[in-house]
N, C-alpha and C positions, 0 to 999 in steps of 0.2 A: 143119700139125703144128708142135709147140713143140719145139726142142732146141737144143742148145750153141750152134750156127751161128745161129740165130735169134733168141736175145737179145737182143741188143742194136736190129733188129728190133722185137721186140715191147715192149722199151719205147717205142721210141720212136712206136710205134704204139700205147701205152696215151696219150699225152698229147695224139696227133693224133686219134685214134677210137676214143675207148673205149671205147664201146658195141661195134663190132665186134670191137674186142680180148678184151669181156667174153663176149661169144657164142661165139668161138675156143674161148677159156680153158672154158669151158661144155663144147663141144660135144668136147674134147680129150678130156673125161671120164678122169682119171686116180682112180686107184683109192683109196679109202678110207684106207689107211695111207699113200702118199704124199702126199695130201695133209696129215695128221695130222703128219707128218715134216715137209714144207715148212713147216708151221708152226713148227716146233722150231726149224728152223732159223733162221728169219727175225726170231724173237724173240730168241734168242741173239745173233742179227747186231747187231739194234738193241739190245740191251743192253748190249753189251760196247763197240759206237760212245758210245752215248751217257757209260758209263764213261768213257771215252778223251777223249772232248768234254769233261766235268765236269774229267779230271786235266790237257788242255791251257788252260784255261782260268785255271785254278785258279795254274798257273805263272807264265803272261802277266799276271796281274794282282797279282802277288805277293805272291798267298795269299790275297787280300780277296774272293775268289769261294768261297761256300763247298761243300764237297763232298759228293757226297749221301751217306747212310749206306747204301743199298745197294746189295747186290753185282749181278752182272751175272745171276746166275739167279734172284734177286729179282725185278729187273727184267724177265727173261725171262719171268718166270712172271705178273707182275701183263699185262705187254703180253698173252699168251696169253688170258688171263682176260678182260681186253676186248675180245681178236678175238673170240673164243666169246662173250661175250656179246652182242656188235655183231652175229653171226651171227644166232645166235638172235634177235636182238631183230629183225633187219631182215626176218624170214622171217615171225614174228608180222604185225607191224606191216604189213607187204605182203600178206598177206594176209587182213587185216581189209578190204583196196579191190580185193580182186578177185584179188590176187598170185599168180603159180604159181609163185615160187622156192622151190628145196628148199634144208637146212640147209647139205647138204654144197659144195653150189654155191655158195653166197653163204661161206661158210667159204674154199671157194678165192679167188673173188674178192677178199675181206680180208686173204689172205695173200698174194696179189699185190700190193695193196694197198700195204701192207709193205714188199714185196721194194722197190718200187719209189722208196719213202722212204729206205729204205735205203743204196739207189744216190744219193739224193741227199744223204742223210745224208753219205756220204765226200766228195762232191763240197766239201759244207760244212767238214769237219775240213779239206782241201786249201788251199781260202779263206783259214780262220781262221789258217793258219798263214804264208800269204805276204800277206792283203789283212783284219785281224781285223775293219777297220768294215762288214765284209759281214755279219757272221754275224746279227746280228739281223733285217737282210735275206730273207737264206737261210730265216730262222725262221719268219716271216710267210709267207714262198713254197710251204714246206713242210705247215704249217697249207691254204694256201687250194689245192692241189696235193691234196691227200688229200681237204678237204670238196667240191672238183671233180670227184674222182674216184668218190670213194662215192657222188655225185648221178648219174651218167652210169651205173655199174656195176647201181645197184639199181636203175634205170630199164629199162638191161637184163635185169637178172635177171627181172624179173617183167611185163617187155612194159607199160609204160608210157610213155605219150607225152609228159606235161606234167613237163617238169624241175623249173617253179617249184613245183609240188606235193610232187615229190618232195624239194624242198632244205628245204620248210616244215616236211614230216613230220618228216625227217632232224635240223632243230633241235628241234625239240617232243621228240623223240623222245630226243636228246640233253638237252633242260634235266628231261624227267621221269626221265630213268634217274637222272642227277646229286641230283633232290632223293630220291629213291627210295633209289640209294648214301646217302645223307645221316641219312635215318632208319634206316635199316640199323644202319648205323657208331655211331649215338647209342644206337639199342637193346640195341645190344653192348656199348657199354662204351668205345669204341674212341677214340670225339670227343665232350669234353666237350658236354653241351647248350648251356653259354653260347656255344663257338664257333661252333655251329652255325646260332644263332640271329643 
């Protein structure tokens, strides 16, 4: 069972085994609007960090780091949009080789996901402010920390054995969403065709 006292716990048992982390968090089954809420939250989290990252940065470098123009539920809302659709996509996709993960499972999984970026996200503002030549560090860590995780998580989620399969799908699956996003955005109106091309 997951709760206050066991936090700190379960991350740290996300980075040691997280496949059995991912079965927990699975088999915990918490209810449909909590997890919908844990989302909220965790995108909120990393929005308002990553704000806070952009304004500490911005000062350290005096001013020559530029700021991004949006706000923290901007932010909140685009991160959202890509866990739901990472959900979604990962549940398809997994089940096209056999997969039995269901939406709402792999949705918590990505919000744990999160959570756990998050925790390292502060870790990083910490850094940045007593040690700054780490933070690109940090960045890279965080990156292969997450594509580590989503490889282990959806291996669990859908009972597969072979990693290097799973981290193959996970970039393919990543570079077509990306060109996918791409024509999207051109068809809207949104990103000049020249850029795109």
């Amino acid at each position: 069972m997951l709760g206050p006292f066991h936090l700190r716990h379960a991350i740290l048992q996300t980075l040691k085994a997280p496949q059995d982390l991912a079965r927990t968090l699975v088999a915990y089954n918490p209810p449909a609007q909590a997890r919908w809420i844990g989302l909220a939250v965790v995108v909120i989290l990393s929005g308002c960090l990553g704000i806070l990252g952009g304004m500490i940065l911005h000062q350290m470098t005096g001013g020559t780091a530029e700021l991004a123009g949006f706000n923290p539920i901007t932010m909140a809302a685009m991160q959202a949009a890509l866990i739901i659709y990472g959900a979604g996509a990962t549940v398809v996709v997994g089940r096209l080789f056999n997969g039995q993960g269901k939406f709402l499972d792999a949705l918590l999984l990505l919000t744990w996901i999160e959570f756990v970026l998050v925790v390292m996200q502060v870790v990083q503002l910490v850094l940045l402010l007593v040690a700054p030549v780490t933070f690109s560090i940090i960045s890279i860590l965080l990156i292969a920390v997450m594509f580590y995780l989503l490889v282990q998580f959806i291996a669990a989620l859908h009972g597969f054995r072979s990693l290097v399969a799973v981290g193959i799908c996970v970039i393919c699956t990543f570079f077509a969403s990306a060109m996918l996003a791409g024509v999207v955005l051109v068809s809207l109106g949104f990103v000049p065709a020249t850029l795109a091309n």
